[in-house]
C-alpha positions, 0 to 999 in steps of 0.5 A, a space after each residue: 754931450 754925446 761921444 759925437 759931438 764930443 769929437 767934434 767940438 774937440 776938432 774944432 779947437 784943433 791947433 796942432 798945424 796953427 804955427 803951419 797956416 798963415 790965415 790960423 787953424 780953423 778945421 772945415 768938415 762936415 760930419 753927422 752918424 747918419 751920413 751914407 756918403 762921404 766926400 774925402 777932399 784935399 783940404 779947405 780954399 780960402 773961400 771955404 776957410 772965409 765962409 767956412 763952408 766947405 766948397 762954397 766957391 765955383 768948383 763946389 758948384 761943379 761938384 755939386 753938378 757932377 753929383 746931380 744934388 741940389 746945395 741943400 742935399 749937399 750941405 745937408 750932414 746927416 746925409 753927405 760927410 765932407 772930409 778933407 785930408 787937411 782940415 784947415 786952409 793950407 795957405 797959397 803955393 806958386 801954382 795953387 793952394 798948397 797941399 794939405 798938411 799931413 798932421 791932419 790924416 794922422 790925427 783925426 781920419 781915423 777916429 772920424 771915420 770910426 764915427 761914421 759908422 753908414 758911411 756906403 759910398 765915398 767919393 774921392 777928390 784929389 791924389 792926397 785922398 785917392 792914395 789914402 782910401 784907395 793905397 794907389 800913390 802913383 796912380 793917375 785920376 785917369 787910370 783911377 777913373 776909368 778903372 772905376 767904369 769897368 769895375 764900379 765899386 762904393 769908392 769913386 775916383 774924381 778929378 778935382 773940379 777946380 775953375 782950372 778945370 771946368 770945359 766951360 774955360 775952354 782951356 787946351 790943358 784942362 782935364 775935362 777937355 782931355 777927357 770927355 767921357 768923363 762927363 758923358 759916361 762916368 757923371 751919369 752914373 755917379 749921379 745914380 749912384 748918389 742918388 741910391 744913397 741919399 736918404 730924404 727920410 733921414 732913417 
């Protein structure tokens, strides 16, 4: 077995947050050496923990959109890393999923990301993977955002694209409606940027 798939089999056996999760440990990534993109999330919905597919639920589908890549690219390893700052679905809070279990960052990001050795372009969803790949905890995803258009850079800001906050809601409090020139300005080019990255010849 290579040192890769080595590590990956020994994620899979994780149970260092087990005692933590109501539905159990069950680690959801995606990870291959030749990825050159890296989605960091937060950590697996329930639908992902069901399927284990990492967003495979409405909002992978507006991520998807955003990204301007097919679900085929998307799951596809060798060209897109999914790394979500807790690896197991962290079970349901009062007003959402609850936040992904620290052990996880500590434990294994490190020795991940060593493995991904092409990774260019990382897009981070969520304040969790925004303080750890970007060290700014106080940050808003607006501030973040917006930094970003005037100074574009290989790690990109997004907001979380929950149901809660997809426009076609019509929600007064969502986010995209409070923000228009995200989808106007800022998917277009992340939509370019994605698509210099991917790597149809798998080379």
């Amino acid at each position: 077995m290579s040192p890769f798939n080595s590590l990956l089999s020994e994620i899979k056996r994780c149970q260092v947050c087990s005692p933590f999760l109501a539905l159990g440990a069950k680690p959801i990534l995606q990870i291959h050496p030749k990825a050159k993109i890296l989605l960091a999330g937060q950590a697996p919905g329930k639908q992902a923990h069901l399927s284990g597919r990492p967003f495979n639920d409405p909002s992978g589908e507006r991520l998807r959109s955003w990204l301007g890549v097919e679900h085929k690219e998307f799951y596809d390893a060798t060209q897109i890393a999914i790394l979500p700052m807790g690896l197991c679905y962290p079970g349901k809070g009062r007003s959402g999923d609850l936040p992904p279990r620290p052990e996880c960052a500590v434990t294994w990001h490190e020795r991940i990301l060593t493995a991904l050795p092409k990774i260019e372009l990382i897009l981070v969803i969520g304040k969790y993977a925004q303080s750890y790949y970007l060290n700014k905890p106080s940050a808003s995803v607006s501030q973040l955002a917006q930094s970003w258009l005037k100074n574009p850079s290989q790690i990109i800001s997004l907001p979380h694209p929950s149901p809660r906050n997809n426009s076609w809601l019509k929600r007064n409090n969502s986010w995209l409606k409070r923000n228009t020139w995200f989808e106007k300005e800022m998917v277009p080019m992340i939509q370019m940027q994605v698509k210099n990255y991917l790597n149809p010849t798998n080379s």
